[in-house]
C-alpha positions, 0 to 999 in steps of 0.5 A, a space after each residue: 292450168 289453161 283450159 280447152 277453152 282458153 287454148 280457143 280463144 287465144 285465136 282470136 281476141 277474148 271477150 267479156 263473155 270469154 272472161 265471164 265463161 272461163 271464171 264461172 261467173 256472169 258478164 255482169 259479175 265481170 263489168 262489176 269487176 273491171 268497173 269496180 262496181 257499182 255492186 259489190 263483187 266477194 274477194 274469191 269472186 274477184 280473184 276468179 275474175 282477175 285470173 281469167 283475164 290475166 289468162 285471157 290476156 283479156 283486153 277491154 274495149 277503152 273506145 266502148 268503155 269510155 263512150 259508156 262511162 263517159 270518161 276515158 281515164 285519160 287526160 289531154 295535152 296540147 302543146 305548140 311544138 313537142 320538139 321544142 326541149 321544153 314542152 317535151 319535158 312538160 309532157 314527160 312530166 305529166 305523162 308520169 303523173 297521169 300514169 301514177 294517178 292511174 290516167 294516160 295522156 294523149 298529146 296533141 301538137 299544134 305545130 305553133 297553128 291556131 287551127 291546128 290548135 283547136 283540131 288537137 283540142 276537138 278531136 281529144 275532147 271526141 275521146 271522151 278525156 277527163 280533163 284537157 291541159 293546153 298551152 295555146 297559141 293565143 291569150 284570147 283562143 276559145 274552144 268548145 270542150 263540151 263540158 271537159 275540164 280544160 286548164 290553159 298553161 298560160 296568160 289568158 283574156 277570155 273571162 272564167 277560163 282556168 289557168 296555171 302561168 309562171 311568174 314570166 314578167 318576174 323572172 324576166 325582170 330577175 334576168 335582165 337584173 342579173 345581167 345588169 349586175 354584170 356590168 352590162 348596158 346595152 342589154 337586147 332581147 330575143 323574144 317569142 313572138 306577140 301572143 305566145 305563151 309568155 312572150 309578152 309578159 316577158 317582154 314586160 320584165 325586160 323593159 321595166 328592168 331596164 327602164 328602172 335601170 335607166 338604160 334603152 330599151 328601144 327598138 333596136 334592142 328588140 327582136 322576135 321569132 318562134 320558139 325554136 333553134 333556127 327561128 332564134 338564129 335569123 332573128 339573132 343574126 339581125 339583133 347581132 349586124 346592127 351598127 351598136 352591138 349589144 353587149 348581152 341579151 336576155 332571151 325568151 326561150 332556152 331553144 332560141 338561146 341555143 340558135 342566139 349562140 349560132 349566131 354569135 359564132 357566125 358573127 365572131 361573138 364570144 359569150 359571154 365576154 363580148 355578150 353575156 347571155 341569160 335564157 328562159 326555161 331552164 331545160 337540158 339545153 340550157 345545161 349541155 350548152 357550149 357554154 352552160 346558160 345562166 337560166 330562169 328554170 321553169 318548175 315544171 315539177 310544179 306545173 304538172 303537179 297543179 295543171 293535174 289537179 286543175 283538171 282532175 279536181 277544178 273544186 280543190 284550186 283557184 281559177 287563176 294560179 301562178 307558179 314561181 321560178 327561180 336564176 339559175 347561174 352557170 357560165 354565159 354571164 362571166 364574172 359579176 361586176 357588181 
């Protein structure tokens, strides 16, 4: 039943006093409870405690609470562009994983900005967060986390930093093997610009599947952009005017492919019978396509899961660790050839 002083401090917001007064108990018995301990607090103790908060509708001061604990019970993320299908997915993902593991997640987007990158990264750090996953714009970028657990989701050159990377330059070069079973021999690609995560080590897979194939892999094949649908359509609408067309191209991101298949429309290209198409990510877009995009799938199930306990537990894991992917086959190779 709620009590006259319960009806008063609804007016305003409850305090640990509030909490304290109503359940009987000392402020300190109440920080014991919420902080579970460091002194044992007796069950019935407890369950008073938790009843007056419940009543209450008492709300802890996380900000307060974090600058006296130090931690926040949360970990940050840093991505390049959360419209981009793939990292929205990512921070889905590990929004659910944090939250099971009784951690939020606080997300910063760089908008593909390096100094954009490394505010996100200073002004999670200042919440006092618990861990910090970044995919960066740069290999080489380095920032000062004052002492925060920090994981890169990517290719790194800067000594001792943590990171969890997908086998890129393998499932490239899958791809590209994929589209040469296929029949086809001129095979372009539309790739992430210098630096990007993943961009050049899938550039690499391209190159060294074609060059075992003993097909070109020359300038005239390659082209590069941002990971986004319209960046991927200008610099597909140039890949798709030179004066020998390719006749499939291996993309580096599932948002490019969908500009790349813009593009091909605006050309009076067909996919995949005058250009076969395989992507990389292996998000929604890749499955709700016109047509559906033969995809090398990142499995961000398995990112999140290690990129977590990176961060939370860096004692149980490696420095450096790699995820694998897998081809996945669906309409914009055609029949295979081989």
């Amino acid at each position: 039943m709620t009590t006259d002083a319960a009806r008063d401090t609804v007016r305003r917001a409850a305090t640990r006093s509030d909490v304290a007064r109503l359940a009987g108990v000392s402020t300190a018995v109440v920080s014991y409870v919420m902080n579970d301990g460091p002194r044992p607090v007796a069950a019935a103790t407890k369950e008073k405690v938790l009843a007056a908060m419940k009543e209450l509708d008492y709300r802890p001061n996380a900000v307060a609470r974090a600058l006296r604990l130090r931690r926040a019970q949360a970990v940050g993320l840093v991505v390049p562009d959360v419209s981009n299908t793939y990292f929205g997915a990512l921070a889905r993902e590990l929004s659910d994983r944090a939250f099971t593991a009784g951690y939020a997640l606080l997300l910063g987007d760089s908008d593909n900005d390096i100094v954009r990158e490394r505010a996100q990264i200073e002004s999670l750090v200042s919440h006092q967060i618990d861990g910090l996953i970044v995919v960066s714009l740069e290999p080489d970028s380095d920032a000062d986390v004052e002492g925060t657990p920090i994981v890169y989701l990517d290719q790194r050159s800067q000594p001792g930093q943590r990171s969890v990377i997908v086998d890129n330059e393998g499932g490239a070069r899958a791809a590209v093997e994929h589209l040469i079973g296929h029949g086809r021999r001129r095979i372009a690609h539309l790739g992430g610009l210098s630096g990007a995560p993943g961009a050049d080590e899938r550039r690499q897979g391209w190159e060294a599947a074609l060059t075992e194939a003993g097909l070109p892999a020359d300038d005239s094949l390659l082209a590069h952009s941002d990971y986004s649908r319209s960046a991927g359509r200008e610099a597909a609408l140039g890949l798709l005017s030179t004066e020998e067309l390719p006749d499939a191209v291996f993309v580096a991101s599932d948002a490019q492919a969908l500009g790349l298949l813009a593009a091909a429309r605006e050309r009076g290209l067909h996919v995949p019978d005058d250009l076969a198409l395989v992507s990389f990510d292996g998000t929604d877009d890749a499955v709700f396509s016109d047509p559906p995009l033969t995809a090398v799938e990142q499995p961000i199930h398995d990112i999140a899961k290690t990129a977590l306990r990176a961060v939370l537990q860096p004692e149980a894991g490696p420095l450096h660790e790699r995820v694998g992917v897998r081809l996945v086959i669906r309409e914009s190779c055609g029949p295979h050839n081989a």
